[in-house]
Backbone as CSV, one residue per row, in Angstrom:
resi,resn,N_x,N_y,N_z,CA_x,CA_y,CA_z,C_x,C_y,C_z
1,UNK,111.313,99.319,128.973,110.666,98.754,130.143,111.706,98.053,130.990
2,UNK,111.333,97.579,132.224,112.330,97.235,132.878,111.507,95.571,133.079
3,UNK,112.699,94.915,133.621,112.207,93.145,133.376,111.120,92.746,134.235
4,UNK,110.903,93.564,135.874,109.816,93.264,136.852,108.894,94.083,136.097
5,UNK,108.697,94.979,135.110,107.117,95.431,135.030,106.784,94.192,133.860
6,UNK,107.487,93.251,132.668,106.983,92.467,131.923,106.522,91.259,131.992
7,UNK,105.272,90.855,131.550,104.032,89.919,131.924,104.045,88.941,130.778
8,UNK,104.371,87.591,130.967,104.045,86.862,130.187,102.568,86.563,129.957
9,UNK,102.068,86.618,128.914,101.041,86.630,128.285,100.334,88.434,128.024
10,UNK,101.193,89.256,128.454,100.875,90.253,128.022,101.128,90.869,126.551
11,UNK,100.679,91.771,125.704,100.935,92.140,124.978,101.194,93.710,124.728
12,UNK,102.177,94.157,124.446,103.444,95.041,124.408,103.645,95.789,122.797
13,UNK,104.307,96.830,122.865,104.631,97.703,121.555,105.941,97.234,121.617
14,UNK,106.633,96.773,119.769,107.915,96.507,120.358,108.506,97.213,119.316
15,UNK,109.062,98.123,119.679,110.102,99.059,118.809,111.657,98.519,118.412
16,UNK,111.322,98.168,117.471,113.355,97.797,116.943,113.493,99.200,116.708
17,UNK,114.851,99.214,116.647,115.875,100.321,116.569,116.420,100.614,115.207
18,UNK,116.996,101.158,114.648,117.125,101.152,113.079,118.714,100.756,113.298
19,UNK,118.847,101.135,114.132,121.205,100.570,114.053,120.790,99.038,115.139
20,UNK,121.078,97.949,114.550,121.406,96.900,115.181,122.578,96.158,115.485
21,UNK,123.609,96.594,116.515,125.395,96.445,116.737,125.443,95.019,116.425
22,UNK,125.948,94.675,115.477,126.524,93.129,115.220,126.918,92.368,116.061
23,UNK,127.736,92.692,117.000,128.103,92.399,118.279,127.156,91.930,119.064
24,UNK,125.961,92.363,119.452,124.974,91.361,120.170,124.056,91.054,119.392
25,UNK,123.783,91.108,118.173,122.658,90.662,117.016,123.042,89.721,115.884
26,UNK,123.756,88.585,116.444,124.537,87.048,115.800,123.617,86.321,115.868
27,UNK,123.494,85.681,114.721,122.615,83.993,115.006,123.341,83.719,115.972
28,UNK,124.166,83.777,116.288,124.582,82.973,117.497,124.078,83.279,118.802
29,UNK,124.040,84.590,119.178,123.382,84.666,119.849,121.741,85.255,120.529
30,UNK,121.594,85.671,119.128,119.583,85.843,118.884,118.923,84.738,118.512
31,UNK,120.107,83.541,117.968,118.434,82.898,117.050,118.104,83.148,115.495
32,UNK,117.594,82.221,115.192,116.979,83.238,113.594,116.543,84.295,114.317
33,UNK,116.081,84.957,115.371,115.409,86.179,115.491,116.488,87.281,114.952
34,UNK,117.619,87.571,114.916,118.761,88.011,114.154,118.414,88.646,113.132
35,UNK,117.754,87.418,111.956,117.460,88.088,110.578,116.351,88.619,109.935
36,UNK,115.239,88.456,111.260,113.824,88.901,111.040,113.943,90.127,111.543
37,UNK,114.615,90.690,112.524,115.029,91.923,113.543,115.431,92.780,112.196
38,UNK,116.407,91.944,111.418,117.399,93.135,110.442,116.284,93.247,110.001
39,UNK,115.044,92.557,109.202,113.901,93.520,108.591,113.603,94.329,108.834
40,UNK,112.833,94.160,110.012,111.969,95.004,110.821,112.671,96.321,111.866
41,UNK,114.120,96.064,111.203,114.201,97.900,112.102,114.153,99.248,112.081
42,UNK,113.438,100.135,112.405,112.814,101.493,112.440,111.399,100.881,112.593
43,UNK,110.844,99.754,113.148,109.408,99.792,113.170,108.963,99.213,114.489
44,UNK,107.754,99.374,114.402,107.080,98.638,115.985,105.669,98.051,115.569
45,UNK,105.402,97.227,116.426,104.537,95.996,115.987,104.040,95.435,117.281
46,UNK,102.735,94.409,117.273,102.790,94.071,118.804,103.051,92.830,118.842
47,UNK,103.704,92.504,120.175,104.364,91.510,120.469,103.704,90.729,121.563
48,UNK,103.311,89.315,121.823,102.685,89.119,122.638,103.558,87.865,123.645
49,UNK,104.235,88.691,124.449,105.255,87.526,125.674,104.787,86.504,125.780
50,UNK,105.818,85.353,125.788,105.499,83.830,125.807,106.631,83.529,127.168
51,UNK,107.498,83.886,126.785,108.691,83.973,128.027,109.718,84.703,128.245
52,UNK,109.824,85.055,129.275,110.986,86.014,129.765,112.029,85.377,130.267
53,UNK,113.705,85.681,130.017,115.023,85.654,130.146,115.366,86.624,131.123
54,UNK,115.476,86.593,132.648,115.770,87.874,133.162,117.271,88.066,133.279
55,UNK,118.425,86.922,132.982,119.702,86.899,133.067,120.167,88.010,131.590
56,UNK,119.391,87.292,130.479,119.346,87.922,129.397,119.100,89.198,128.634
57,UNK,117.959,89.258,129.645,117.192,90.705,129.691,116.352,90.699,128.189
58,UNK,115.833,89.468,127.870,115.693,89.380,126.519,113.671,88.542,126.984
59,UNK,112.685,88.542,125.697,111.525,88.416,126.192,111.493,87.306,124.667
60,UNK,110.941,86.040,124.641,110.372,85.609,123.958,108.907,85.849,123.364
61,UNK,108.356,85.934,122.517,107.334,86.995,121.948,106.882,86.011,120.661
62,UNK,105.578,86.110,120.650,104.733,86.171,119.159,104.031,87.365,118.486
63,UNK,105.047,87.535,116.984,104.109,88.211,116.784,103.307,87.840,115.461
64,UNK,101.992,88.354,115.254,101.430,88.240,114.106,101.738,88.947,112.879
65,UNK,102.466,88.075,112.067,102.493,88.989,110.241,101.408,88.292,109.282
66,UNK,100.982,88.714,108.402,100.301,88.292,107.010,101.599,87.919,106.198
67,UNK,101.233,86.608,105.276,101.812,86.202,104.389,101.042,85.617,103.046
68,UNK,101.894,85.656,102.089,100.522,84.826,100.675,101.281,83.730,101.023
69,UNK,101.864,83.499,101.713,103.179,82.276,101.348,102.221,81.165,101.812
70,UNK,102.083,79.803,101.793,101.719,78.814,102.168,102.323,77.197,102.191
71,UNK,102.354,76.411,103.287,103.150,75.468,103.030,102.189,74.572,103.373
72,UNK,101.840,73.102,102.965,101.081,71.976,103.116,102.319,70.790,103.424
73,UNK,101.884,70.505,104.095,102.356,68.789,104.686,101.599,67.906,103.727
74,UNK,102.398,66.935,103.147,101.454,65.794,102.424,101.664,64.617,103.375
75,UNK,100.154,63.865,102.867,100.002,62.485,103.491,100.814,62.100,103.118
76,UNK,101.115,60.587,103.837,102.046,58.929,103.069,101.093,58.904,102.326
77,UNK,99.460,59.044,102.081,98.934,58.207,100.613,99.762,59.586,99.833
78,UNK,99.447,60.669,100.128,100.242,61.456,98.363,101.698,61.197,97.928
79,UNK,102.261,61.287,99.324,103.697,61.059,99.087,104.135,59.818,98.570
80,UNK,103.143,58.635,98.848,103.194,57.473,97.740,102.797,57.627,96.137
81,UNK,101.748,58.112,96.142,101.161,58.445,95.274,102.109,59.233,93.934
82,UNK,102.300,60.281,94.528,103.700,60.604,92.939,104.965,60.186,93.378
83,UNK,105.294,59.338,94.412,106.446,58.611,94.315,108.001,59.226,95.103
84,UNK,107.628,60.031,96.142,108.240,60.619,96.813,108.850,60.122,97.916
85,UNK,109.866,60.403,98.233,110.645,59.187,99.821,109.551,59.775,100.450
86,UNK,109.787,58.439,101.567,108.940,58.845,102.638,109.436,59.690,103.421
87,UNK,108.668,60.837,104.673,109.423,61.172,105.471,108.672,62.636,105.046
88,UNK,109.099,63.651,105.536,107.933,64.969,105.911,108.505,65.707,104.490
89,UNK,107.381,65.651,103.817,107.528,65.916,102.453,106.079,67.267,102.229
90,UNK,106.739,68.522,101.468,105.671,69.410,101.533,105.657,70.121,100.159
91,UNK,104.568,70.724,99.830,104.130,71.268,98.595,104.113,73.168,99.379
92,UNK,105.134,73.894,98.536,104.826,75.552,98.844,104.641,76.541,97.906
93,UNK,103.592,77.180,98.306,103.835,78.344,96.927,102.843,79.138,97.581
94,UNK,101.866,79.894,96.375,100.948,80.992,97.278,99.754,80.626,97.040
95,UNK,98.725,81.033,98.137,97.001,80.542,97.777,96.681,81.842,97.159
96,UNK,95.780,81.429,96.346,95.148,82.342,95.384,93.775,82.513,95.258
97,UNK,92.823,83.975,95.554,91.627,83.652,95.170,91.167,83.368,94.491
98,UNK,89.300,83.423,93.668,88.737,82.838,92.686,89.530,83.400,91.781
99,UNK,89.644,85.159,92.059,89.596,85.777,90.975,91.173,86.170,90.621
100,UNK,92.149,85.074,91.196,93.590,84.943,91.130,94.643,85.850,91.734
101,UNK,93.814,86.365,92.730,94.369,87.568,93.502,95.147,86.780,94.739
102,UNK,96.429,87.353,94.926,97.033,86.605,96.640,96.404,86.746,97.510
103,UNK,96.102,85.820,98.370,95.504,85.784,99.890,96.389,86.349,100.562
104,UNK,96.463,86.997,101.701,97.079,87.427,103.005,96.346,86.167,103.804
105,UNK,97.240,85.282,104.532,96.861,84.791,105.768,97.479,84.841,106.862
106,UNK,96.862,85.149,108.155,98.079,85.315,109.365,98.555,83.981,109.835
107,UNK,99.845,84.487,110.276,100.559,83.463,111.159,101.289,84.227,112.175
108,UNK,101.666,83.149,113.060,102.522,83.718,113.815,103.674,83.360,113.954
109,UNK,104.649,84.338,114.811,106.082,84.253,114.390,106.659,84.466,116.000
110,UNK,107.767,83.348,116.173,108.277,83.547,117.511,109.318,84.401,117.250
111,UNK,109.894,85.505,118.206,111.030,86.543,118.409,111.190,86.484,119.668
112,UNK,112.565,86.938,119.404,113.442,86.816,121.049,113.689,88.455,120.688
113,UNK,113.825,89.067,121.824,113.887,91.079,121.486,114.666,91.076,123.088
114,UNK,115.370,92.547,122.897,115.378,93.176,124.440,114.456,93.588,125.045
115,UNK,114.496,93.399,126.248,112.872,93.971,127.015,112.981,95.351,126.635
116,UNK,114.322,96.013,126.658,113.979,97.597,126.457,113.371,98.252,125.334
117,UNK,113.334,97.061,124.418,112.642,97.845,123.120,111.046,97.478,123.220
118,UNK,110.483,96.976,124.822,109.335,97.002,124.857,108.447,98.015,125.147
119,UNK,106.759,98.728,125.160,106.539,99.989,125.283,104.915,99.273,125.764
120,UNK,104.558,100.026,126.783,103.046,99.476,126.460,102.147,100.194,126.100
121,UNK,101.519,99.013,125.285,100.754,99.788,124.217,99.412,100.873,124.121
122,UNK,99.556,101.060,125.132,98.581,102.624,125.818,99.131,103.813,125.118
123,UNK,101.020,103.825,125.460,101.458,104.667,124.531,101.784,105.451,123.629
124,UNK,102.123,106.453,123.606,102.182,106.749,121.832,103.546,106.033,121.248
125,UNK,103.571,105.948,119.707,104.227,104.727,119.493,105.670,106.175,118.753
126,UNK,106.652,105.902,118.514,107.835,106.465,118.446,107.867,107.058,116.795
127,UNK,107.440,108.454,116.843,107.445,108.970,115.407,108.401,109.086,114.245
128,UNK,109.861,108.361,114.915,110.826,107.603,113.814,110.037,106.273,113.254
129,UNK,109.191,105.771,114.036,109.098,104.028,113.949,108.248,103.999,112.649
130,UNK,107.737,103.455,111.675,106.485,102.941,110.847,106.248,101.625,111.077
131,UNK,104.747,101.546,111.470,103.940,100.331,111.765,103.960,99.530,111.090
132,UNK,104.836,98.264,111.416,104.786,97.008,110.841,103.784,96.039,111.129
133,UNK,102.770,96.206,112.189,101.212,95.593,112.072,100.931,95.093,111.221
134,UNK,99.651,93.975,111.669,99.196,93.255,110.538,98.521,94.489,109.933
135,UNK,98.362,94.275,108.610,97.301,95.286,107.920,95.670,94.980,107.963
136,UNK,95.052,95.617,108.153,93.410,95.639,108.337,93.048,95.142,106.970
137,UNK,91.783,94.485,107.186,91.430,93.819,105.840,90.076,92.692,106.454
């Protein structure tokens, strides 16, 4: 896509590429988005613009993944309570159903991408790519 057709608050197909040149894909200069990108390349997913970089040519984006992962913030009463410094103190691991099975819960995830790996999603989606979408459920 080119930077005048992309709409913040729109939502977009975003195809990573499977070769990502080191050279412009540095924490230094992506961001953690860098090491979530190296996951996710050969796939497309939707991305929903929060802000656009037009010097950059780059689109700030949420997208939605499922995770079992879960993190809780504790109060000052718990964090008193078993005796923990004060100060942002958290409990992580995975939620589990009755029947001890992992939950999937969504969250969302900020990414910085090139606009060109954007597609809209009317499209057909790129028959190298496999859908990294949330999964139905």
């Amino acid at each position: 896509m080119r930077t005048k057709d992309v709409r913040v608050g729109q939502t977009y197909r975003c195809e990573v590429p499977y070769s990502l040149p080191l050279g412009r894909f540095r924490p230094e200069t992506m961001g953690p988005s860098c090491w979530t990108l190296s996951w996710l390349r050969g796939t497309h997913f939707p991305l929903t613009v929060v802000d656009i970089d037009p010097q950059a040519r780059t689109v700030e984006g949420l997208r939605v993944a499922t995770s079992t992962r879960v993190t809780v913030d504790l109060t000052d009463d718990q964090v008193q309570a078993v005796g923990l410094p004060p100060g942002r103190n958290q409990v992580a691991g995975m939620l589990l159903d009755v029947e001890g099975e992992p939950v999937e819960l969504p969250r969302a995830v900020s990414l910085t991408v090139p606009i060109r790996w954007l597609r809209p999603t009317d499209t057909p989606a790129s028959s190298s790519h496999h859908d990294a979408s949330v999964r139905g459920g």
